[in-house]
PLY file of the C-alpha trace (Angstrom):
ply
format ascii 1.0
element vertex 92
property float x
property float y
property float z
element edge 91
property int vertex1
property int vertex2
end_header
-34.48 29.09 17.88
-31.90 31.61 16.23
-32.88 33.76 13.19
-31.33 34.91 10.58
-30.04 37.82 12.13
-28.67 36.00 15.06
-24.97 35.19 15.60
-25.53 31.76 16.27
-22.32 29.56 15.65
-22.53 27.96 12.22
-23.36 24.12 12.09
-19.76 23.63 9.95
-16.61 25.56 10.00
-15.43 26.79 6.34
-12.95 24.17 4.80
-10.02 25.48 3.03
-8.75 22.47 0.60
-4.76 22.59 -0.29
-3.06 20.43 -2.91
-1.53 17.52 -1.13
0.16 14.24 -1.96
-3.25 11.95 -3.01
-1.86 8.93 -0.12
-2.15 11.45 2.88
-5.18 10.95 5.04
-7.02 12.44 8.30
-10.59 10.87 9.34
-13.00 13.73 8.52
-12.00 12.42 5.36
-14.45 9.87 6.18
-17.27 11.42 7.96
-17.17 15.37 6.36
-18.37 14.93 2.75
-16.63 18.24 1.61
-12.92 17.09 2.91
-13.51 13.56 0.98
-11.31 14.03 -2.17
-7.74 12.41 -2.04
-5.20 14.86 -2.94
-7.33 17.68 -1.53
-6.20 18.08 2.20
-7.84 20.96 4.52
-4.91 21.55 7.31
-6.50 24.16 9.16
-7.18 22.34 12.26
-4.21 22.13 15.05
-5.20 19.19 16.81
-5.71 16.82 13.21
-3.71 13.33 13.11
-2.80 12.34 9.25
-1.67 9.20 8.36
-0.20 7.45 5.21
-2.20 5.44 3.20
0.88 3.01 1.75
1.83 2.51 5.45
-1.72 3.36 7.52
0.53 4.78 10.34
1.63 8.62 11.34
4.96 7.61 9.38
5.38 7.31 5.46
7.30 4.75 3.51
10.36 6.77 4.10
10.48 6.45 7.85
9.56 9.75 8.12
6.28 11.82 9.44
3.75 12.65 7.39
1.41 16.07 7.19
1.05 18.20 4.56
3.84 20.63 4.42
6.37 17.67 4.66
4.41 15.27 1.95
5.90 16.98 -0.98
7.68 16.42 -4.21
11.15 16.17 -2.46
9.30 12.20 -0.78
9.57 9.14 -3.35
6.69 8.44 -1.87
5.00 11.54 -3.20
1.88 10.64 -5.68
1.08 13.58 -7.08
-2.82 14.78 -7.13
-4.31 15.43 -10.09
-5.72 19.08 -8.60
-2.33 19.95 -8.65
-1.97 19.83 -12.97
-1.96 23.15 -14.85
-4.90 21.11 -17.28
-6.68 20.14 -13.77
-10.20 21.98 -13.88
-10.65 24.24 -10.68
-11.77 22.29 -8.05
-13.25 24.86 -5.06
0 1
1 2
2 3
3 4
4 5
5 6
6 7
7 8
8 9
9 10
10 11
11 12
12 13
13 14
14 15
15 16
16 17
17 18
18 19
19 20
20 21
21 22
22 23
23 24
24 25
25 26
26 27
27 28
28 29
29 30
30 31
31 32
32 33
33 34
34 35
35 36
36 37
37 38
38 39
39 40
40 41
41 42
42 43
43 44
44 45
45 46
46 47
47 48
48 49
49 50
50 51
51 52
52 53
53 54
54 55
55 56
56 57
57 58
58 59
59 60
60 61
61 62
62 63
63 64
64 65
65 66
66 67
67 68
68 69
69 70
70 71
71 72
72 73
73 74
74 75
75 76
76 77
77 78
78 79
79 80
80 81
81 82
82 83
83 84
84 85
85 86
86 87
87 88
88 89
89 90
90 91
């Protein structure tokens, strides 16, 4: 059994959350408590599939792919998340 002194691999990776539009989606949404909050997206991870929530597909309402660095204000689509308000409280 490791100690505390070993360097055993840690149970959970670190999340890093980003302001993203609140209908993007990935399934550890689902299953990792810490990545649950819509309009809080961690994008770390290479091999993650998001999907929109208005269409439940890989594709927004726009025809177009969705992920967080092209779900932005420039989309129609785009529901901003309240994290991402000067008046929002910080949220890490």
């Amino acid at each position: 059994m490791p100690n505390a002194t070993s360097n055993a691999t840690p149970l959970f990776r670190p999340v890093q959350l980003q302001v993203s539009c609140r209908n993007l989606r990935h399934k550890m949404m689902y299953c990792d408590e810490r990545q649950s909050s819509p309009g809080l997206i961690d994008d770390t991870s290479d091999t993650r599939v998001f999907f929109c929530i208005k269409t439940f597909d890989a594709l927004g309402p726009d025809h177009e792919p969705v992920c967080p660095k092209s779900c932005t204000h420039s989309r129609a689509c785009y529901h901003e998340s309240p994290a991402a308000s000067p008046n929002a409280d910080n949220i890490a």
